[in-house]
mmCIF file of the N, C-alpha and C atoms, coordinates in Angstrom:
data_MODEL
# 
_entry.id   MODEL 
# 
loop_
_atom_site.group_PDB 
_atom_site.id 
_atom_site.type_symbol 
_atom_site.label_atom_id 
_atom_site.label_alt_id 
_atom_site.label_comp_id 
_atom_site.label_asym_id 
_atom_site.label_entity_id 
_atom_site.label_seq_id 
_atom_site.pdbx_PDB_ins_code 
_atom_site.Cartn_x 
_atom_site.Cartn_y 
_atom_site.Cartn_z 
_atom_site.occupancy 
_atom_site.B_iso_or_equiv 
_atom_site.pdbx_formal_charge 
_atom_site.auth_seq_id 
_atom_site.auth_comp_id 
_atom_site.auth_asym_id 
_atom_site.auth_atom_id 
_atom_site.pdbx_PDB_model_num 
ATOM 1   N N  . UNK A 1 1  ? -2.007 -29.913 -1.867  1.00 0.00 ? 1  UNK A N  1 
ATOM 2   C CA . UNK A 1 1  ? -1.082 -29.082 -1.133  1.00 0.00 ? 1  UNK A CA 1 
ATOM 3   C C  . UNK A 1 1  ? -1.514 -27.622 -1.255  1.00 0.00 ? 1  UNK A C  1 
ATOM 4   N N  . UNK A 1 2  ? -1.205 -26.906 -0.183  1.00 0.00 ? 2  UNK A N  1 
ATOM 5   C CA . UNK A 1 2  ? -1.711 -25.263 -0.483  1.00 0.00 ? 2  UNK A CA 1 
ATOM 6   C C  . UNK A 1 2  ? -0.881 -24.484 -0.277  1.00 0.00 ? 2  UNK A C  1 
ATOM 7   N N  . UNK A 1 3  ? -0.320 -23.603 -0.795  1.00 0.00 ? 3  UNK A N  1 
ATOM 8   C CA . UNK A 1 3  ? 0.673  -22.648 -0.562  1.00 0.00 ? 3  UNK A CA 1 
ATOM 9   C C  . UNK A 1 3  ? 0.046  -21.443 -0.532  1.00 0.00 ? 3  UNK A C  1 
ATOM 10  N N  . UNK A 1 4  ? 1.228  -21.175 0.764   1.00 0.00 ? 4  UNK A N  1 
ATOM 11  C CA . UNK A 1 4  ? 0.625  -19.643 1.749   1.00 0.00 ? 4  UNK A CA 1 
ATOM 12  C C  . UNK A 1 4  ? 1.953  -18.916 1.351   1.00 0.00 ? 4  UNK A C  1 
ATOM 13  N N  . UNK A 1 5  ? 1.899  -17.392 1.296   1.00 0.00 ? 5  UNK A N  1 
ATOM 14  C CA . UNK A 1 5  ? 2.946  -16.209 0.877   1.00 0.00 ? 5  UNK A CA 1 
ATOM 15  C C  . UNK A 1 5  ? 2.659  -15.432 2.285   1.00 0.00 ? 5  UNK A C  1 
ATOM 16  N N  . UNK A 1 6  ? 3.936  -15.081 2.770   1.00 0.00 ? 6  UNK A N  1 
ATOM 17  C CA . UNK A 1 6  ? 3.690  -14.144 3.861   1.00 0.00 ? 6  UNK A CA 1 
ATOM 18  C C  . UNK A 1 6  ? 5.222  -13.061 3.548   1.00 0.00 ? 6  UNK A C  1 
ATOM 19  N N  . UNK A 1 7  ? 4.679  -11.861 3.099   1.00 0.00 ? 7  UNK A N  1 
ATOM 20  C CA . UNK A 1 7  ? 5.482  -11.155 2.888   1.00 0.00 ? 7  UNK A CA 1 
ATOM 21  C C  . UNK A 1 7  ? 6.316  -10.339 4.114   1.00 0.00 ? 7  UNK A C  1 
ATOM 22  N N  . UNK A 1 8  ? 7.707  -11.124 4.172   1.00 0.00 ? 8  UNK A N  1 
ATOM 23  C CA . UNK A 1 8  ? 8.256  -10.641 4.869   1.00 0.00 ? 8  UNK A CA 1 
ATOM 24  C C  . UNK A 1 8  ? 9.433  -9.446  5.078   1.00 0.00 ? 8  UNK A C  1 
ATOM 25  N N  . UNK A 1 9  ? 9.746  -8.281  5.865   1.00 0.00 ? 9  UNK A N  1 
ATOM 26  C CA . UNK A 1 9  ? 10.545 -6.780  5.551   1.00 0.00 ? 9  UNK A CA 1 
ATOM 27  C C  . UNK A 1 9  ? 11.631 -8.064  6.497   1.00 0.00 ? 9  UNK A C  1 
ATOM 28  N N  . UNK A 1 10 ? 12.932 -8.117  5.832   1.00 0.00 ? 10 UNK A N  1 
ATOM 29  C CA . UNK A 1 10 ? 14.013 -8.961  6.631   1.00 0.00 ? 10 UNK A CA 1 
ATOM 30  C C  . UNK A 1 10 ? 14.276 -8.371  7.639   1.00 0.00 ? 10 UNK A C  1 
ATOM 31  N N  . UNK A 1 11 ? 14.680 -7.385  7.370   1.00 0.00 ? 11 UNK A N  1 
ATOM 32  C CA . UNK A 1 11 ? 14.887 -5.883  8.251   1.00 0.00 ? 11 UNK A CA 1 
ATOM 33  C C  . UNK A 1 11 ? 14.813 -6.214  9.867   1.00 0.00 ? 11 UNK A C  1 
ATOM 34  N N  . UNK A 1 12 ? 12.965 -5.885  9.853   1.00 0.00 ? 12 UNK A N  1 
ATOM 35  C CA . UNK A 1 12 ? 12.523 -6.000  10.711  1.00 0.00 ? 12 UNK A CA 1 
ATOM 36  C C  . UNK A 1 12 ? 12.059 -7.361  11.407  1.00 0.00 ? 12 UNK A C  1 
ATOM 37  N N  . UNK A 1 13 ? 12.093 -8.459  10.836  1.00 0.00 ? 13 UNK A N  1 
ATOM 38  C CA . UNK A 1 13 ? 11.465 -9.697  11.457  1.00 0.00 ? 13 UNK A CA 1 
ATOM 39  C C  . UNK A 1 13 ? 12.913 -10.917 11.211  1.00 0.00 ? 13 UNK A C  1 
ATOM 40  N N  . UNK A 1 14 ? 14.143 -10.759 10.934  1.00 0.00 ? 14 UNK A N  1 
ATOM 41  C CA . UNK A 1 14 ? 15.053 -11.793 11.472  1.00 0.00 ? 14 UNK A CA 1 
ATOM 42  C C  . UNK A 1 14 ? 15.166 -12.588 12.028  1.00 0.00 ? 14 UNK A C  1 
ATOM 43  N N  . UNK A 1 15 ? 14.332 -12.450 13.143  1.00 0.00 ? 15 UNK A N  1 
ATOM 44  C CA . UNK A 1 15 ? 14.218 -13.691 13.918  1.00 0.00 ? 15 UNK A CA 1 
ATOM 45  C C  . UNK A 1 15 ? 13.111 -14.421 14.194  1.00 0.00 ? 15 UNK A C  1 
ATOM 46  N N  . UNK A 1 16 ? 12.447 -13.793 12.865  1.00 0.00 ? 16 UNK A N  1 
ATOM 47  C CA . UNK A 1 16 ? 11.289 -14.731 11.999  1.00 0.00 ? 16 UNK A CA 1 
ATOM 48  C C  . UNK A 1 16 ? 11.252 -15.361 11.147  1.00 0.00 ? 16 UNK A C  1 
ATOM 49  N N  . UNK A 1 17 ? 12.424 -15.012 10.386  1.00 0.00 ? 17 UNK A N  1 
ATOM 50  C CA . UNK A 1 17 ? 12.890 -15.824 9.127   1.00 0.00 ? 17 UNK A CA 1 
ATOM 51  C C  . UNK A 1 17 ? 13.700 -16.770 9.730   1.00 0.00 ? 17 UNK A C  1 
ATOM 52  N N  . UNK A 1 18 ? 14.488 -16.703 10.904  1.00 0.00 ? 18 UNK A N  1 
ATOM 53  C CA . UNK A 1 18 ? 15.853 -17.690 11.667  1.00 0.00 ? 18 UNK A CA 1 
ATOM 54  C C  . UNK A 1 18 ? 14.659 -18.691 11.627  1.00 0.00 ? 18 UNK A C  1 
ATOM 55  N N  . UNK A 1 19 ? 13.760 -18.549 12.482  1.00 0.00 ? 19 UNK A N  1 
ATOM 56  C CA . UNK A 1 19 ? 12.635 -19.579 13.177  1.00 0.00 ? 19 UNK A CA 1 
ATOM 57  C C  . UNK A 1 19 ? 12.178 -20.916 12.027  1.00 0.00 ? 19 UNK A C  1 
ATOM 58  N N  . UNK A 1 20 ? 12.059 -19.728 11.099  1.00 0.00 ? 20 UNK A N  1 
ATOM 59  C CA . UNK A 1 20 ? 10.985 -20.978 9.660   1.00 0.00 ? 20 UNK A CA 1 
ATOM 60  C C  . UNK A 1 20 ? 12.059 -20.878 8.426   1.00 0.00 ? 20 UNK A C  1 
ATOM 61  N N  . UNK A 1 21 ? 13.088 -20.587 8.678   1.00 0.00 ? 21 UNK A N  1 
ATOM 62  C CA . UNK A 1 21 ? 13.945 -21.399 7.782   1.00 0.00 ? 21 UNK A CA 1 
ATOM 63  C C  . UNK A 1 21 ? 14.623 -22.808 8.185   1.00 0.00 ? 21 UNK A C  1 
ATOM 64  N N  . UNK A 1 22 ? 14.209 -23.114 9.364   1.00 0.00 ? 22 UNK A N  1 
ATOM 65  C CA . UNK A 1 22 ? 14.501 -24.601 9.645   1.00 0.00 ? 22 UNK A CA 1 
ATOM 66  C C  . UNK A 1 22 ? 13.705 -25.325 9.239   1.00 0.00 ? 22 UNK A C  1 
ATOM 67  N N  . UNK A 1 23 ? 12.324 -25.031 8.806   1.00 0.00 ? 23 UNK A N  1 
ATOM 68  C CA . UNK A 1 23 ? 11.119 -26.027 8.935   1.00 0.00 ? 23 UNK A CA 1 
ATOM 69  C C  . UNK A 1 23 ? 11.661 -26.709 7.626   1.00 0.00 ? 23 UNK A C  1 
ATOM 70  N N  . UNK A 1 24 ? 10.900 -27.789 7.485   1.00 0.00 ? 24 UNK A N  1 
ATOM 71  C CA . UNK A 1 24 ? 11.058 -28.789 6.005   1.00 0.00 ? 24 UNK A CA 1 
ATOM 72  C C  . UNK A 1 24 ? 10.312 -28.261 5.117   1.00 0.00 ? 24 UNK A C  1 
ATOM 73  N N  . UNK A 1 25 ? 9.360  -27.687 5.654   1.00 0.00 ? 25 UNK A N  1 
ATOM 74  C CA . UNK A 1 25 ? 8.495  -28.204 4.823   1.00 0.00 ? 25 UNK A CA 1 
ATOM 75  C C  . UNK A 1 25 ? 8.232  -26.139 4.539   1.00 0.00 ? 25 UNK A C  1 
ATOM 76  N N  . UNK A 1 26 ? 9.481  -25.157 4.555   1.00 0.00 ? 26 UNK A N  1 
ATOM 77  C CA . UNK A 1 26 ? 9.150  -24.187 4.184   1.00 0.00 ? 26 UNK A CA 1 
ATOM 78  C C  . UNK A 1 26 ? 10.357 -23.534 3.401   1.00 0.00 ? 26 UNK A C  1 
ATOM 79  N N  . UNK A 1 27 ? 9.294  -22.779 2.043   1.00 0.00 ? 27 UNK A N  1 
ATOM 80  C CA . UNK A 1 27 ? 10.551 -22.539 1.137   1.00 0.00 ? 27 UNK A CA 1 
ATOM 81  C C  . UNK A 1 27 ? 10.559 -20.776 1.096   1.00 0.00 ? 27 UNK A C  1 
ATOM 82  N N  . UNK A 1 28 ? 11.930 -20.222 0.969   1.00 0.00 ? 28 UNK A N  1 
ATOM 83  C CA . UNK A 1 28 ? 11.827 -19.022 1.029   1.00 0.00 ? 28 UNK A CA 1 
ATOM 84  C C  . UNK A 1 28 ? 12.344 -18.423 0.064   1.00 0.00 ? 28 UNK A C  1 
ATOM 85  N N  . UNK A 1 29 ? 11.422 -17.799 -0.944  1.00 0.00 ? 29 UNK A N  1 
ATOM 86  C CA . UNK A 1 29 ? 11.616 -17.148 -2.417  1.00 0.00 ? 29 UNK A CA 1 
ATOM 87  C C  . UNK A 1 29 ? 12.302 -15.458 -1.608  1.00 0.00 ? 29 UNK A C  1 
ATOM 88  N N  . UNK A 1 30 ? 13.123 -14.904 -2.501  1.00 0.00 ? 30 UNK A N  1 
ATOM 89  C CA . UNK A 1 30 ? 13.122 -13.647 -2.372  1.00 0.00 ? 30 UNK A CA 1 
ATOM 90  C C  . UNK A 1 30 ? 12.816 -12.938 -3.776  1.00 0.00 ? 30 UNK A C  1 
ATOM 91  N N  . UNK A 1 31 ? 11.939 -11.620 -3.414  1.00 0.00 ? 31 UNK A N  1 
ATOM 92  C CA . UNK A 1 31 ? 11.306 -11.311 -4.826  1.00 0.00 ? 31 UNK A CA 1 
ATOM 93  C C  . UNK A 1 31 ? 11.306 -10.010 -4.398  1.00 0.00 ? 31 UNK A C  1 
ATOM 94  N N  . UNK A 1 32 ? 12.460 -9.260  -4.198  1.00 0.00 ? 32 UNK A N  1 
ATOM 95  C CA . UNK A 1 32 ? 12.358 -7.668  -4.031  1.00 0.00 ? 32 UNK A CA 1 
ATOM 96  C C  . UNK A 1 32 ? 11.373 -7.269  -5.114  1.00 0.00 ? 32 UNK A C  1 
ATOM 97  N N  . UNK A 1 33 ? 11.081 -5.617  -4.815  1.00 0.00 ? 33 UNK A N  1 
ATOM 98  C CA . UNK A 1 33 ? 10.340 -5.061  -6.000  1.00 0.00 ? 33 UNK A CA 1 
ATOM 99  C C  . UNK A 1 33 ? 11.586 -4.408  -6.564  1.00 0.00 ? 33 UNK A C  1 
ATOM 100 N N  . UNK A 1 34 ? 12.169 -4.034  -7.465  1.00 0.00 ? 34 UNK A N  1 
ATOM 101 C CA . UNK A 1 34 ? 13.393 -3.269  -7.270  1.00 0.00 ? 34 UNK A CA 1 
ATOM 102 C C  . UNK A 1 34 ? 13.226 -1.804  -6.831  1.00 0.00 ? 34 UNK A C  1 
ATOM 103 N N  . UNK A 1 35 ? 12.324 -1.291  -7.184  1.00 0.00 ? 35 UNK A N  1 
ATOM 104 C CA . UNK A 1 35 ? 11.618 -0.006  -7.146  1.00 0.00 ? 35 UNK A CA 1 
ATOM 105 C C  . UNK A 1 35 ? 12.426 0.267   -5.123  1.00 0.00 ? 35 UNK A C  1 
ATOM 106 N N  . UNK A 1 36 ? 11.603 -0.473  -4.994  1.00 0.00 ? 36 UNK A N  1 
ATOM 107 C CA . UNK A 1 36 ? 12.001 -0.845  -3.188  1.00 0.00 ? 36 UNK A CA 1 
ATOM 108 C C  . UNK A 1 36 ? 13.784 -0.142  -2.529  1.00 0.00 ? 36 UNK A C  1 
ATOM 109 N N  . UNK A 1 37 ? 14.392 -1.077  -3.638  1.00 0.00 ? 37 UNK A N  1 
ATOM 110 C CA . UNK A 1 37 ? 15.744 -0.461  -3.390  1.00 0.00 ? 37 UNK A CA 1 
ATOM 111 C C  . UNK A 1 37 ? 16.591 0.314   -4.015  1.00 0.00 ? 37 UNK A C  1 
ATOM 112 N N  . UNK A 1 38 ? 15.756 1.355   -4.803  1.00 0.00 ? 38 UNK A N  1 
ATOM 113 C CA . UNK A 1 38 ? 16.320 2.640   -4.869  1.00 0.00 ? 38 UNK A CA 1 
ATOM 114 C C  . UNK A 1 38 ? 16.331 3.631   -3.511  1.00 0.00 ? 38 UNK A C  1 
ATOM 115 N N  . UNK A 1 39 ? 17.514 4.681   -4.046  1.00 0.00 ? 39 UNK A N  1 
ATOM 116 C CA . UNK A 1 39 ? 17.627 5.772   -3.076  1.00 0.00 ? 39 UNK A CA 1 
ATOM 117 C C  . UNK A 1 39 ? 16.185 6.782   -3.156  1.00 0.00 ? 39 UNK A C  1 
ATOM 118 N N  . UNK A 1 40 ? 16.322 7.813   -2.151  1.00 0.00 ? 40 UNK A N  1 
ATOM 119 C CA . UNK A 1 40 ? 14.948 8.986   -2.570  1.00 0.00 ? 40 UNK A CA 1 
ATOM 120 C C  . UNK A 1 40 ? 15.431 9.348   -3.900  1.00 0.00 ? 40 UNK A C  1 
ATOM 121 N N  . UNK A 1 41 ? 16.575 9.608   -3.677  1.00 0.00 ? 41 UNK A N  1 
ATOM 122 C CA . UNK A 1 41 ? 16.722 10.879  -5.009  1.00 0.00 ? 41 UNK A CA 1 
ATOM 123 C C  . UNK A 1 41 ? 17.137 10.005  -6.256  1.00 0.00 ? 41 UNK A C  1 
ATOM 124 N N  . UNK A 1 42 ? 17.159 8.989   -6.291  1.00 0.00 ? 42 UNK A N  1 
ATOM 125 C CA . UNK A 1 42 ? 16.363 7.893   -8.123  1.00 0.00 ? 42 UNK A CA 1 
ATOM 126 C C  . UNK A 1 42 ? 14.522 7.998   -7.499  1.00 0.00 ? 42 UNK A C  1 
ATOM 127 N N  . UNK A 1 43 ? 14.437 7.750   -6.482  1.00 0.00 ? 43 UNK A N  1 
ATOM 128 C CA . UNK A 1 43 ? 13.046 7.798   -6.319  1.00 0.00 ? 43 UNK A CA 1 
ATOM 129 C C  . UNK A 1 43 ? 12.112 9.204   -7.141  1.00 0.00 ? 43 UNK A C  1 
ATOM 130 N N  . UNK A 1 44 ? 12.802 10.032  -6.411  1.00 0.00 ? 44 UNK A N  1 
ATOM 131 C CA . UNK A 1 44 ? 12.654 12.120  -6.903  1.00 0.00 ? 44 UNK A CA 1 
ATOM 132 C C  . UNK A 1 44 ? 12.544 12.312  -8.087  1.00 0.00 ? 44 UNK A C  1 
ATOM 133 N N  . UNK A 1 45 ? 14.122 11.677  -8.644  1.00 0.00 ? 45 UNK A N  1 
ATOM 134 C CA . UNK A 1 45 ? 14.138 11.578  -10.347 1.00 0.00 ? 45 UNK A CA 1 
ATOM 135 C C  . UNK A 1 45 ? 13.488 11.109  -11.121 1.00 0.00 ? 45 UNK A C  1 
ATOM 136 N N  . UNK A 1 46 ? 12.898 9.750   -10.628 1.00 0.00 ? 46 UNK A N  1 
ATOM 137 C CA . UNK A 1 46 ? 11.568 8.900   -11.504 1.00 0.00 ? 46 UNK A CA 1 
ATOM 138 C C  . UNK A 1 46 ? 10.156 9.630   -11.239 1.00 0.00 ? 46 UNK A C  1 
ATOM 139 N N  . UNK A 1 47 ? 9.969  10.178  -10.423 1.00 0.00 ? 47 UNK A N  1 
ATOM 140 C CA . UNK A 1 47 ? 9.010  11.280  -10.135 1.00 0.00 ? 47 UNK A CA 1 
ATOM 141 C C  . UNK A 1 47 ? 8.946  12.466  -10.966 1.00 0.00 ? 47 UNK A C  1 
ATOM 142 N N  . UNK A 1 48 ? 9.564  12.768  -10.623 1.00 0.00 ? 48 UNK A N  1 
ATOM 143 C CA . UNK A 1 48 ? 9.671  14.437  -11.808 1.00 0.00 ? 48 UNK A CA 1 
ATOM 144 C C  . UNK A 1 48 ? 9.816  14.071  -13.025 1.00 0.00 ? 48 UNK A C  1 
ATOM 145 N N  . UNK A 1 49 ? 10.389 12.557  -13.705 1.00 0.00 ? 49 UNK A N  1 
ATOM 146 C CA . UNK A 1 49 ? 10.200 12.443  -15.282 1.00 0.00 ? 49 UNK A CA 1 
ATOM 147 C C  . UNK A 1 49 ? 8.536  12.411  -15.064 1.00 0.00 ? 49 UNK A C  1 
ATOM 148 N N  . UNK A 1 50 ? 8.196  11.360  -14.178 1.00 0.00 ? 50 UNK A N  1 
ATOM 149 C CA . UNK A 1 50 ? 6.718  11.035  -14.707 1.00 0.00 ? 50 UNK A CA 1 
ATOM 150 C C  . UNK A 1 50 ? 6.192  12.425  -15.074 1.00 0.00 ? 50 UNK A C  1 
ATOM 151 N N  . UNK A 1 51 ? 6.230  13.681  -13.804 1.00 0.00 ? 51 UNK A N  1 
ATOM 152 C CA . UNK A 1 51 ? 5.616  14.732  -13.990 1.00 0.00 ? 51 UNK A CA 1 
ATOM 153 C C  . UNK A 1 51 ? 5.617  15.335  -15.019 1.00 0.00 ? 51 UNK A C  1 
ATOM 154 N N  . UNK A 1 52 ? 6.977  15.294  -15.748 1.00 0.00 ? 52 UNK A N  1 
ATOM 155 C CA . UNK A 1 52 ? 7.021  15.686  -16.776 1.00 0.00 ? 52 UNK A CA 1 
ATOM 156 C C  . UNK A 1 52 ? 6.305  15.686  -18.186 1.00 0.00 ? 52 UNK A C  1 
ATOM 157 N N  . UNK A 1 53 ? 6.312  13.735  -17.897 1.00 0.00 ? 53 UNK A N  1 
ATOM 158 C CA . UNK A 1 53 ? 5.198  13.979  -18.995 1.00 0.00 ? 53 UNK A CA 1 
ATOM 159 C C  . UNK A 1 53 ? 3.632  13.896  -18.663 1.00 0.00 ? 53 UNK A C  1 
ATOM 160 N N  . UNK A 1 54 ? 3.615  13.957  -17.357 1.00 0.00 ? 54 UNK A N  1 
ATOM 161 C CA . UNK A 1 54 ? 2.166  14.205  -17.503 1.00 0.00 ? 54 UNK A CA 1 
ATOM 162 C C  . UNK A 1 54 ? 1.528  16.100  -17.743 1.00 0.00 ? 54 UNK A C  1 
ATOM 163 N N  . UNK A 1 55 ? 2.850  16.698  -17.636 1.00 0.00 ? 55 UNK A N  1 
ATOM 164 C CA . UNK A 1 55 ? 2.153  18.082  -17.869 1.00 0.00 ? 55 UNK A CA 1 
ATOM 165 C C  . UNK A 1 55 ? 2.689  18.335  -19.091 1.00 0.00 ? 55 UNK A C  1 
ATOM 166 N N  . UNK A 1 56 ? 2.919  17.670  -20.173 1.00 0.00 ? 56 UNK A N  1 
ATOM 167 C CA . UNK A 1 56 ? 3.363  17.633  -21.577 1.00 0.00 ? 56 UNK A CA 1 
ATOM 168 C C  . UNK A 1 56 ? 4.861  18.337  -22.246 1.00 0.00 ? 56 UNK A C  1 
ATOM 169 N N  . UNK A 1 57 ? 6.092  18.039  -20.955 1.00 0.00 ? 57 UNK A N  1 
ATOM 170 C CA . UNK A 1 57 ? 7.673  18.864  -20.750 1.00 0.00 ? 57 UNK A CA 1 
ATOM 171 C C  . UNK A 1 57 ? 8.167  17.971  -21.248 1.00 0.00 ? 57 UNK A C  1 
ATOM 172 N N  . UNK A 1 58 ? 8.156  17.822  -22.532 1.00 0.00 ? 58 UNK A N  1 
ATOM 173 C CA . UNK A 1 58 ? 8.641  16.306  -23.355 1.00 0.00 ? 58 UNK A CA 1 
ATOM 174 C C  . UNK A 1 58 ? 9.390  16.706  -24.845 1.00 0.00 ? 58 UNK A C  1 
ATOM 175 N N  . UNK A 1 59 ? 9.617  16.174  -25.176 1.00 0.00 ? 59 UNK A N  1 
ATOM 176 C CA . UNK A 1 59 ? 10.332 16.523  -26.646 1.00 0.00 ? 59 UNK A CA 1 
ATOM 177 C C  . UNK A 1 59 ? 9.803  14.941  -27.900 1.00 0.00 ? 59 UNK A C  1 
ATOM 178 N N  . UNK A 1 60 ? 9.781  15.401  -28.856 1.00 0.00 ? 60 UNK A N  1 
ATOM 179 C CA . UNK A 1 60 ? 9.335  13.988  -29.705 1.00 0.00 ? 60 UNK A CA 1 
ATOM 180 C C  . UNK A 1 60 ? 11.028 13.138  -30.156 1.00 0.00 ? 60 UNK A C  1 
ATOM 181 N N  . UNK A 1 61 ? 10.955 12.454  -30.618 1.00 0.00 ? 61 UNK A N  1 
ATOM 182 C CA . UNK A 1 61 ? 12.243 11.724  -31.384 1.00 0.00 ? 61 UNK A CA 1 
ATOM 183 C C  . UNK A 1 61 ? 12.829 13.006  -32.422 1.00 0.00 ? 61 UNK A C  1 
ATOM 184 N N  . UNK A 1 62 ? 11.769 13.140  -33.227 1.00 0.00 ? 62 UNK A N  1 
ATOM 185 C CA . UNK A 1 62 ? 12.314 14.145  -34.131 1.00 0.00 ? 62 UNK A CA 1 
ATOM 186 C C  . UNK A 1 62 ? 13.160 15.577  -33.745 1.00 0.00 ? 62 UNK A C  1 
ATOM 187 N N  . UNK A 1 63 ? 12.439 15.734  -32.363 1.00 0.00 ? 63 UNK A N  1 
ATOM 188 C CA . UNK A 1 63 ? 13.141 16.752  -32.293 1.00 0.00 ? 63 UNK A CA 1 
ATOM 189 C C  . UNK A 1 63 ? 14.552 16.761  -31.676 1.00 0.00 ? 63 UNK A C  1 
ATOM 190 N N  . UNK A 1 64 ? 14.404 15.292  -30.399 1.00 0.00 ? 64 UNK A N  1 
ATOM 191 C CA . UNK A 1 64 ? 15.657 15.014  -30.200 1.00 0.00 ? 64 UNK A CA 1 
ATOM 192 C C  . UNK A 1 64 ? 17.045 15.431  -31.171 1.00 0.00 ? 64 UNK A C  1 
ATOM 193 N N  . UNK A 1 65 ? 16.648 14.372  -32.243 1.00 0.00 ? 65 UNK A N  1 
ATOM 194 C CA . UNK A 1 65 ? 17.454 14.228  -33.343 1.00 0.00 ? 65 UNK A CA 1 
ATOM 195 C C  . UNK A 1 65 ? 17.823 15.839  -33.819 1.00 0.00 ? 65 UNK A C  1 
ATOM 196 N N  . UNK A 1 66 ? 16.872 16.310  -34.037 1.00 0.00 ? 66 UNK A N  1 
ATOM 197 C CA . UNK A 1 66 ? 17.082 17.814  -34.707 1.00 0.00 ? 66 UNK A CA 1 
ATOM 198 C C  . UNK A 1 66 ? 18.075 18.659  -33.778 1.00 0.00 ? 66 UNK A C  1 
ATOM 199 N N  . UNK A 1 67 ? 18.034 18.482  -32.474 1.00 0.00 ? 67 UNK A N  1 
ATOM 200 C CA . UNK A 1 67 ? 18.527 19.355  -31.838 1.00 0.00 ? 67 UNK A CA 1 
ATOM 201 C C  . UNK A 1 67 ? 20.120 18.732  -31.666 1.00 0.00 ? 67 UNK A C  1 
ATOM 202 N N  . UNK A 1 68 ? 20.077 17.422  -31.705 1.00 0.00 ? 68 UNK A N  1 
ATOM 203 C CA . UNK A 1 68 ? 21.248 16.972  -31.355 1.00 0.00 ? 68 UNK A CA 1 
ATOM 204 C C  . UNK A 1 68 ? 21.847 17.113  -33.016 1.00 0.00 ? 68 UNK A C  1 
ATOM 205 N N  . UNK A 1 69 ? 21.743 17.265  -34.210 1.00 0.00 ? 69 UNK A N  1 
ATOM 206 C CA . UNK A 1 69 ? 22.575 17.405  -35.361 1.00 0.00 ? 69 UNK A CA 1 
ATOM 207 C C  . UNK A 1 69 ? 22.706 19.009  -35.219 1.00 0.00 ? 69 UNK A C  1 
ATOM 208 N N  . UNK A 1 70 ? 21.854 19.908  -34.856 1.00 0.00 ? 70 UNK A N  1 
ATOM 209 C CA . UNK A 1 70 ? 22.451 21.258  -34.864 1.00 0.00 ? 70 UNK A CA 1 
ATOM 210 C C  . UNK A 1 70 ? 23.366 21.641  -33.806 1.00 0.00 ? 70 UNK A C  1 
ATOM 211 N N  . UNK A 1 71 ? 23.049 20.919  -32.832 1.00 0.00 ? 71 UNK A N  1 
ATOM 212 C CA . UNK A 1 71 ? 24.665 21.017  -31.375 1.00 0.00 ? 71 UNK A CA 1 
ATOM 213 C C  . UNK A 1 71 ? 25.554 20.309  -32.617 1.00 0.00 ? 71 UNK A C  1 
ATOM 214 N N  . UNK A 1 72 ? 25.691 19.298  -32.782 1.00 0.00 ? 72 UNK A N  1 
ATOM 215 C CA . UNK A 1 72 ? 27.333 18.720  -33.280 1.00 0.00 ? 72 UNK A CA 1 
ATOM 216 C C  . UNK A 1 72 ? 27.792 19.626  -34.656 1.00 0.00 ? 72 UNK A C  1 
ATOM 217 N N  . UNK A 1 73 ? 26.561 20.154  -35.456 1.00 0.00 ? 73 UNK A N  1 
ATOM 218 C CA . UNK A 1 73 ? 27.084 21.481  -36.511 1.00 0.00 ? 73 UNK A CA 1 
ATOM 219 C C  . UNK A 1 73 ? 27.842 22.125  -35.891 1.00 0.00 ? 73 UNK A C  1 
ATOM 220 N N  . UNK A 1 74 ? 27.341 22.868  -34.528 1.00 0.00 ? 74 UNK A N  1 
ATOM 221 C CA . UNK A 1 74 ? 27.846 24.353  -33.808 1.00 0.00 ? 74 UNK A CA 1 
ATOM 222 C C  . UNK A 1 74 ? 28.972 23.485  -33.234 1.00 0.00 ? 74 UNK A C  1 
ATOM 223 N N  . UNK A 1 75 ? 29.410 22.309  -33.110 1.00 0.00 ? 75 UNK A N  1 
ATOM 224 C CA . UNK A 1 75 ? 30.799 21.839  -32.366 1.00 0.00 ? 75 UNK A CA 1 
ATOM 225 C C  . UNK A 1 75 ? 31.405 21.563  -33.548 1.00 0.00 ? 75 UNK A C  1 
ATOM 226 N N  . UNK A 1 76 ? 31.068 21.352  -34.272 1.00 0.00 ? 76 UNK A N  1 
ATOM 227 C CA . UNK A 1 76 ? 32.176 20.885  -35.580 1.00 0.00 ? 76 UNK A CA 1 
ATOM 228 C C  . UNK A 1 76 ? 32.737 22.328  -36.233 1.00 0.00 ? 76 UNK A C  1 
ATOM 229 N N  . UNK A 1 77 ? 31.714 23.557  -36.174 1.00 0.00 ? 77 UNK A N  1 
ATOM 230 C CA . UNK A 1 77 ? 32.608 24.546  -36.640 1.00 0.00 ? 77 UNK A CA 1 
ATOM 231 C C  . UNK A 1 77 ? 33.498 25.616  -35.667 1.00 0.00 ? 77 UNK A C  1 
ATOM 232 N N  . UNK A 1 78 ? 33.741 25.050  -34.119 1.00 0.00 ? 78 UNK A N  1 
ATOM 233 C CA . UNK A 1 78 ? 34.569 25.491  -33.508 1.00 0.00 ? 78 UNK A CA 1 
ATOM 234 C C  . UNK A 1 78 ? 35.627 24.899  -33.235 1.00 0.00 ? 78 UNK A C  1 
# 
């Protein structure tokens, strides 16, 4: 037996999928990318982290931590 993949946009070909979802002998996986169905602006946002760290606008764990116990000092003594 040989199995063929034909990646289909639903969108646009509906009444390509109506056609060969009758056949017997055809099965139809759906396998979004998820990436696919984000908005631009999660798109924008996953963009500008990458950028981020590729031009080294990053912070380590340690410092996380460091910065976040000296904010809750400066909130605990107001």
């Amino acid at each position: 037996m040989k199995k063929i993949t034909i990646n289909i946009e639903e969108t646009k070909y509906p009444f390509f999928l109506e056609l060969i979802k009758g056949m017997d002998f055809v099965s139809i996986e759906n396998n979004d990318d998820w990436y696919e169905n984000l908005s631009f602006s999660e798109k924008k946002n996953i963009q500008k982290g990458i950028d981020d760290i590729e031009n080294g606008s990053v912070f380590s764990h340690a410092e996380v931590i460091s910065l976040a116990k000296k904010r809750i000092n400066e909130l605990k003594k107001n």
